[in-house]
C-alpha positions as CSV (number, residue, x, y, z in Angstrom):
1,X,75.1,107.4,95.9
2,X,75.8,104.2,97.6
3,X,73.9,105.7,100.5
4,X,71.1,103.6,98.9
5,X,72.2,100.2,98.1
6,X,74.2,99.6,101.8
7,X,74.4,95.6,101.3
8,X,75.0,96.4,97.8
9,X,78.6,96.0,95.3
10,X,80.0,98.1,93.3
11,X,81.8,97.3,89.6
12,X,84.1,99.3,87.4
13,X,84.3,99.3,84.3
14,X,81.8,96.3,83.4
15,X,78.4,97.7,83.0
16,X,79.6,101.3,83.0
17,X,82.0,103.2,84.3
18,X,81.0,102.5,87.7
19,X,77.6,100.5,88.6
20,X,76.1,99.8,91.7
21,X,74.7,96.4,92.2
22,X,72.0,95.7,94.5
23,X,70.5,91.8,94.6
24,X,72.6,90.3,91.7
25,X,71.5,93.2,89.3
26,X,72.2,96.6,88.4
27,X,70.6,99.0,90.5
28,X,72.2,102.5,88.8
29,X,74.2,103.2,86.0
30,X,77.0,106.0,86.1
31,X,79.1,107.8,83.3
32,X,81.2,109.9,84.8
33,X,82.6,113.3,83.2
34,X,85.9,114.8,84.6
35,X,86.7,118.6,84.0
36,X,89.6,120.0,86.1
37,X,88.9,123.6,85.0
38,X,85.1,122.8,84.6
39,X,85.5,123.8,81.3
40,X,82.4,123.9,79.0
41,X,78.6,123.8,79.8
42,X,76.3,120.9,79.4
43,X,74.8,122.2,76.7
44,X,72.3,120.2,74.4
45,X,74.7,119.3,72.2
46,X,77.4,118.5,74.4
47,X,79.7,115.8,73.5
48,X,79.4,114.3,76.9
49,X,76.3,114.4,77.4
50,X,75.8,113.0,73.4
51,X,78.8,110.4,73.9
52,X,76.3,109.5,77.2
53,X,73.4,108.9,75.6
54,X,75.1,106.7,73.2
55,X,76.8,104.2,75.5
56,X,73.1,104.3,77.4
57,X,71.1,103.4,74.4
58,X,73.6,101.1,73.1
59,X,73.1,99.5,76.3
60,X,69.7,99.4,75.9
61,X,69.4,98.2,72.6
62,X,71.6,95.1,73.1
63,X,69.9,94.2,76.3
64,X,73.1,95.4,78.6
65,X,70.7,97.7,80.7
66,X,67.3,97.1,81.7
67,X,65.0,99.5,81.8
68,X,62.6,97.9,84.4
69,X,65.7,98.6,86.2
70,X,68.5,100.7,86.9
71,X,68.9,104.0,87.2
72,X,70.9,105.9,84.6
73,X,73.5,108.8,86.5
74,X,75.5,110.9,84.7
75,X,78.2,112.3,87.1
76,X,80.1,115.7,85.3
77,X,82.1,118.6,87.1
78,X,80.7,120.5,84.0
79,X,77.7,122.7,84.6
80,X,73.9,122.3,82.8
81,X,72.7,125.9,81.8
82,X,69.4,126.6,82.7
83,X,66.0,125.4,80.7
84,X,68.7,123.1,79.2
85,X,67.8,119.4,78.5
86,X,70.0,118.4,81.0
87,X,69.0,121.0,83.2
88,X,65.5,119.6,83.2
89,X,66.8,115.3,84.2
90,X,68.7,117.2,87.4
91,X,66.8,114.9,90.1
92,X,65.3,117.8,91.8
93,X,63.4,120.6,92.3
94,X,63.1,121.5,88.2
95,X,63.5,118.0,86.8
96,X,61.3,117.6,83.6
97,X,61.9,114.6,81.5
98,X,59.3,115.1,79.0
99,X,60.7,118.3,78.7
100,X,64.1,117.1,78.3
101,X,63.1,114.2,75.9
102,X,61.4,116.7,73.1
103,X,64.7,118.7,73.2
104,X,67.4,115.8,72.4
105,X,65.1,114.4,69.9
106,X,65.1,118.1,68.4
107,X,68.6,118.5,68.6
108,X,69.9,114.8,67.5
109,X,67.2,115.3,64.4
110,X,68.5,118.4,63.7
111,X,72.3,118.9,64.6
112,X,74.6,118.5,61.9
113,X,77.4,118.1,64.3
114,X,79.5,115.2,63.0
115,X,81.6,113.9,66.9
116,X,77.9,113.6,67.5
117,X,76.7,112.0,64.9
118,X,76.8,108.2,66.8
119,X,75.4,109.6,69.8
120,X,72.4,110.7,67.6
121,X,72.3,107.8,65.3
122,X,72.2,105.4,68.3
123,X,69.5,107.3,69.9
124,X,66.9,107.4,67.7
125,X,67.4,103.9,66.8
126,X,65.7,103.2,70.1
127,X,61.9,102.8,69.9
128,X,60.0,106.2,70.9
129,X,59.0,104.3,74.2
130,X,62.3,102.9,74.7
131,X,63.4,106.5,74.5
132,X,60.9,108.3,76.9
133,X,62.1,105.3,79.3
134,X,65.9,105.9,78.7
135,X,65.7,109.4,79.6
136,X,62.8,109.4,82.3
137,X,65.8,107.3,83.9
138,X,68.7,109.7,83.9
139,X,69.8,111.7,86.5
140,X,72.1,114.3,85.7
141,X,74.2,115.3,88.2
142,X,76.0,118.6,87.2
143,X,78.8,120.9,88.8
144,X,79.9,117.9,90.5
145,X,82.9,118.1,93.1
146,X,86.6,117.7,90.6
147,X,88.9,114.7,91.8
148,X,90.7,118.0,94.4
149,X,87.6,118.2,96.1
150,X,87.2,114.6,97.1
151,X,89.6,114.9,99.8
152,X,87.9,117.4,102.2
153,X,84.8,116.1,101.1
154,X,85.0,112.5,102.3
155,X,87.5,113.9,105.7
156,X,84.0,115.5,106.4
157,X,81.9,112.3,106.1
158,X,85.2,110.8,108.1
159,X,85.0,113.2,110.7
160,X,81.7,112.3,112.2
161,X,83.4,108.8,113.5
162,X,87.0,110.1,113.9
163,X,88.5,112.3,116.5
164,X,89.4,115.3,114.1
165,X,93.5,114.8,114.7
166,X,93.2,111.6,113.2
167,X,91.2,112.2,110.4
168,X,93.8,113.0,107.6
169,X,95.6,109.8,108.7
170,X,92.2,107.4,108.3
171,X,91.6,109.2,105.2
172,X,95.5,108.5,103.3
173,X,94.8,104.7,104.8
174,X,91.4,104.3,103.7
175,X,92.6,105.8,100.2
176,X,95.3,103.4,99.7
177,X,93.4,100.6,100.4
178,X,90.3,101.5,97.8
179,X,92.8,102.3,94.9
180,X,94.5,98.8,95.9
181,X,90.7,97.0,95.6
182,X,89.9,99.3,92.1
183,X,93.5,98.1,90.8
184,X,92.7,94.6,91.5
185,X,89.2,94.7,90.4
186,X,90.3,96.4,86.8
187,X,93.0,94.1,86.3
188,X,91.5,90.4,87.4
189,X,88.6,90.3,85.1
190,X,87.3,87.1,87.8
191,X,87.5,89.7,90.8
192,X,84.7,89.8,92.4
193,X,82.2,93.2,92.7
194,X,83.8,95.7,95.8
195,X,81.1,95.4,98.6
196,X,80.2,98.5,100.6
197,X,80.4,96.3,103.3
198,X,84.1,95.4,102.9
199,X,84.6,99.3,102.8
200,X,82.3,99.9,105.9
201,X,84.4,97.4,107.8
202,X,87.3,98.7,106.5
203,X,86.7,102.1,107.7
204,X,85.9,101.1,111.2
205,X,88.7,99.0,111.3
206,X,91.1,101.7,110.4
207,X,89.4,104.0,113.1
208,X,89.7,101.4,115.6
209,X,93.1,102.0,115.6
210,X,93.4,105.2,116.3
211,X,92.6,105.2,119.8
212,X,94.6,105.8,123.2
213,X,94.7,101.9,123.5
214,X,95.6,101.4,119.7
215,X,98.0,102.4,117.0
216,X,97.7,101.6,113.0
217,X,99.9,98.6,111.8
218,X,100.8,100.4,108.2
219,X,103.7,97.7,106.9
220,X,102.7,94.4,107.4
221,X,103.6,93.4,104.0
222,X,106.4,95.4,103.2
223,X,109.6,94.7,101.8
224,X,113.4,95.6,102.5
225,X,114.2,97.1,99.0
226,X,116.5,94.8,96.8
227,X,119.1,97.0,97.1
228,X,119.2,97.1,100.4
229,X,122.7,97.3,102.3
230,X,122.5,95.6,105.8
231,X,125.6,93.3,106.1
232,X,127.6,96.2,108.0
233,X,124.3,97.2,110.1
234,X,125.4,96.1,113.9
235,X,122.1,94.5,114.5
236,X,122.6,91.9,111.3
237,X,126.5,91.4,112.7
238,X,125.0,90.4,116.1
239,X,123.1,87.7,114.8
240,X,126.1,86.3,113.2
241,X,127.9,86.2,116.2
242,X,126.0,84.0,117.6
243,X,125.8,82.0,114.6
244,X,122.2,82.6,113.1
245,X,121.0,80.7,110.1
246,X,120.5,83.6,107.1
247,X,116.9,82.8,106.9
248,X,116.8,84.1,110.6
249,X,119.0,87.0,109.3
250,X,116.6,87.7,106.5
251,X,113.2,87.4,108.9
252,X,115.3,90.0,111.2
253,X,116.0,92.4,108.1
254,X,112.6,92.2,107.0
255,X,111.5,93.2,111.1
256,X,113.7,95.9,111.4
257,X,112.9,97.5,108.1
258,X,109.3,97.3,108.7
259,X,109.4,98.6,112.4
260,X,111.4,101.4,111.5
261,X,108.9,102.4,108.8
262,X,106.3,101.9,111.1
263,X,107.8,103.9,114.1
264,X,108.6,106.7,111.4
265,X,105.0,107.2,110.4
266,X,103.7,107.3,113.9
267,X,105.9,109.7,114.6
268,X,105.2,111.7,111.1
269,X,101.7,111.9,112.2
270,X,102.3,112.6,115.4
271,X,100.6,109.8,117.2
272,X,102.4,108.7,119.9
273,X,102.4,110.3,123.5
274,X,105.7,112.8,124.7
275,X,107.9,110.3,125.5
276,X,106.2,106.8,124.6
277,X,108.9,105.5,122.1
278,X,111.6,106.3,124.8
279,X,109.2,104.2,127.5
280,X,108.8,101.6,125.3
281,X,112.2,101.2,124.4
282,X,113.4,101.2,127.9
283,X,110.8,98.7,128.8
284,X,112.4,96.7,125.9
285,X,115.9,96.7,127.3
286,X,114.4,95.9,130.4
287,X,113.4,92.9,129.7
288,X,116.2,92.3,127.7
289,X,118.5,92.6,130.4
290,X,116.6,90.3,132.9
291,X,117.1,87.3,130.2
292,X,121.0,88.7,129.6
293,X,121.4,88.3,133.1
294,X,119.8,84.8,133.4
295,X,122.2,83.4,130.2
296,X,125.2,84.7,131.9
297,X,124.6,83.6,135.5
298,X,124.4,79.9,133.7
299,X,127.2,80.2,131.7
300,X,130.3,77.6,132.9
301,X,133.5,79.9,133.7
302,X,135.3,79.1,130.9
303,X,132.3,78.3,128.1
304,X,133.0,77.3,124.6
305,X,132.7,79.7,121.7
306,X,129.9,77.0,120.8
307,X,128.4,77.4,124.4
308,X,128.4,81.2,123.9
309,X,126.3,81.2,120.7
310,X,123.9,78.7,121.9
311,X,122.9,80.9,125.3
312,X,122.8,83.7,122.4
313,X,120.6,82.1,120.1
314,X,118.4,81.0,123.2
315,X,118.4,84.9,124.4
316,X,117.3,86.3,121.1
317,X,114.8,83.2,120.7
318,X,113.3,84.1,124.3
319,X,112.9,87.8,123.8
320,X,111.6,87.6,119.8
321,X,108.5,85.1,121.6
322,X,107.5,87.3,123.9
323,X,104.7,89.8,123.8
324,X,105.6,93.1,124.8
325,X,103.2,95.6,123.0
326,X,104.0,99.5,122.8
327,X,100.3,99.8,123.5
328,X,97.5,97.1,125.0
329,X,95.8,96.7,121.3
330,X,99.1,97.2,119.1
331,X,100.7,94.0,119.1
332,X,101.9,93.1,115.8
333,X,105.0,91.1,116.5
334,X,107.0,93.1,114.1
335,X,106.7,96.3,116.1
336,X,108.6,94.4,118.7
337,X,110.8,91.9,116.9
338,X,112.1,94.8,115.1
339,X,112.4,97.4,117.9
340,X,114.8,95.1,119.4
341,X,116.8,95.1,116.3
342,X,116.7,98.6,116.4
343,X,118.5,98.7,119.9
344,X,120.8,96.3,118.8
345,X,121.8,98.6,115.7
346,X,122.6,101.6,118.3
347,X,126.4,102.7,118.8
348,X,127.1,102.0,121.0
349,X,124.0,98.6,121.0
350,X,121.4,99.2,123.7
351,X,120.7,94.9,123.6
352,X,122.9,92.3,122.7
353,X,122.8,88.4,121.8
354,X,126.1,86.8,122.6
355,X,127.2,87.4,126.1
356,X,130.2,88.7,124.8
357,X,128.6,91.3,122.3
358,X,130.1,94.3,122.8
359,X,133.2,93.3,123.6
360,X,133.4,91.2,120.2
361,X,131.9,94.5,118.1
362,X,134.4,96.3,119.8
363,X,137.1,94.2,118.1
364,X,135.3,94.4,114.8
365,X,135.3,97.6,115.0
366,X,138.8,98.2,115.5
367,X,139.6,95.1,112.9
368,X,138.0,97.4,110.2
369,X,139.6,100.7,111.1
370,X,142.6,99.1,111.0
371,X,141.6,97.4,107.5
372,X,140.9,101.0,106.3
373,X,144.0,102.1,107.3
């Protein structure tokens, strides 16, 4: 469908169920008509295809739809029979709208079938012409792919642009975010039309990443859960050894909790090399230790506790500013920042802030067994 209008927008819920715009108007109408089972034919008197025609002419009575103008789709996983009116508006091969006109205006004249009773009413309320128009304009799309088809279906489309390992993972992301832009657009009445743009750039923004140089960033805006428990976690007592303010603490919560969400998934999916987390992580400490090194060759002989948690404060500031990505297009600070706070959490730690770090979780250590006791 939106094959045709690709600089166009798309709405929910406002015109129809789902409209595609194309230069500030409506291009084509759809009602769409969900079966799991694909239960029922499309007969003549079907109730969707009567409950249809009612919102349609409706539409056009009261000027909502123009019929200079769009074009009307109705979208069901139910099936038309043959030689069946909307057998005869499928848009090809047998399509027959005059055909199809003489037998809904046979059957809404005739039917006594109360449920459709509006759906004839409002139909041949409609001027004759108005009526050939309305229906010359439908398209009836029948035995339409149910909502457990989609999937495969669009990891097809996907797969053309995606190395085939990758698909299912571009697929989940891209999914996410259009349920996220349909939420938003069904509950802010202001929000504006979805552009196919937005979801073409989207797409090729999620397969970017998912290259040897790249790897998604999935978390960017998550939150530790409220309930969280991270006072006892050795990476948040580290920090207040060296006497960190708690909104440092809470930026350093928020890090680890993302990076370890985010190392989870890659791993999940599979997408990092034999042995990359383990390279990375090493090159981490490595770097680590270089600075630890630095802060204790300038230390005095017998520093203050004061002295100590400065050089601390200055080590973790050093390392947190500097750009060491796991791969050359992955740098999103937090995969870092939080990697580090990872080591730190280790038992025994792997990196450390205050020069005296283990030595002083050591004693904690022993201070709270001893508590327990």
């Amino acid at each position: 469908m939106t094959r045709g209008y690709p600089d166009g927008r798309i709405t929910i819920e406002k015109y129809d169920d789902v409209a595609f715009q194309s230069d500030g108007t409506a291009a084509e109408l759809l009602q769409l008509k969900h079966h799991l089972a694909r239960a029922g034919a499309l007969s003549d008197a079907s109730a969707d295809l009567w409950k249809t025609l009612r919102v349609w002419s409706e539409a056009t009575r009261t000027g909502v739809a123009d019929l200079d103008v769009p074009l009307f789709s109705l979208v069901t996983t139910s099936q038309a029979p043959a030689e069946s009116a909307a057998w005869y508006l499928h848009p090809t091969g047998h399509r027959s709208p005059a055909v199809a006109y003489e037998i809904l205006v046979r059957v809404a004249e005739q039917s006594s079938s109360e449920a459709n009773k509006p759906g004839y009413e409002a139909f041949l309320a409609l001027p004759e012409d108005d009526r050939k128009r309305l229906i010359a304009s439908i398209h009836v799309l029948d035995s339409s792919p149910t909502i457990e088809d989609v999937q495969p279906l669009i990891e097809r489309e996907l797969a053309l642009t995606v190395r085939r390992e990758h698909v299912a993972g571009v697929f989940t992301r891209v999914e996410g975010w259009w349920f996220a832009q349909v939420v938003r657009h069904l509950t802010h009445l202001s929000t504006p039309a979805l552009e196919f743009r937005s979801l073409q750039a989207y797409v090729s923004d999620v397969r970017d990443m998912f290259t040897p140089d790249s790897l998604p960033i999935d978390f960017f805006y998550e939150e530790p859960p409220e309930n969280a428990t991270t006072e006892d976690r050795r990476f948040v007592v580290q920090l207040r050894l060296i006497a960190s303010h708690n909104n440092s603490i809470r930026n350093a919560i928020r890090d680890y909790y993302r990076a370890f969400k985010q190392r989870s998934a890659w791993l999940r999916e599979d997408l990092l090399q034999a042995g990359e987390l383990q390279r990375y992580e090493d090159q981490l400490v490595d770097e680590w230790q270089r600075f630890f090194t630095f802060a204790e060759e300038g230390l005095a002989p017998n520093a203050s506790e004061d002295d100590l948690q400065r050089v601390g404060r200055e080590l973790f500031q050093t390392l947190h500013n500097r750009d060491i990505a796991i791969r050359p297009n992955t740098r999103e600070p937090y995969v870092m920042r939080g990697s580090l706070h990872i080591l730190a959490d280790r038992n025994p730690p792997r990196v450390g802030w205050h020069p005296e770090f283990l030595a002083r979780l050591h004693t904690l250590v022993a201070v709270a067994a001893g508590a327990d006791d």
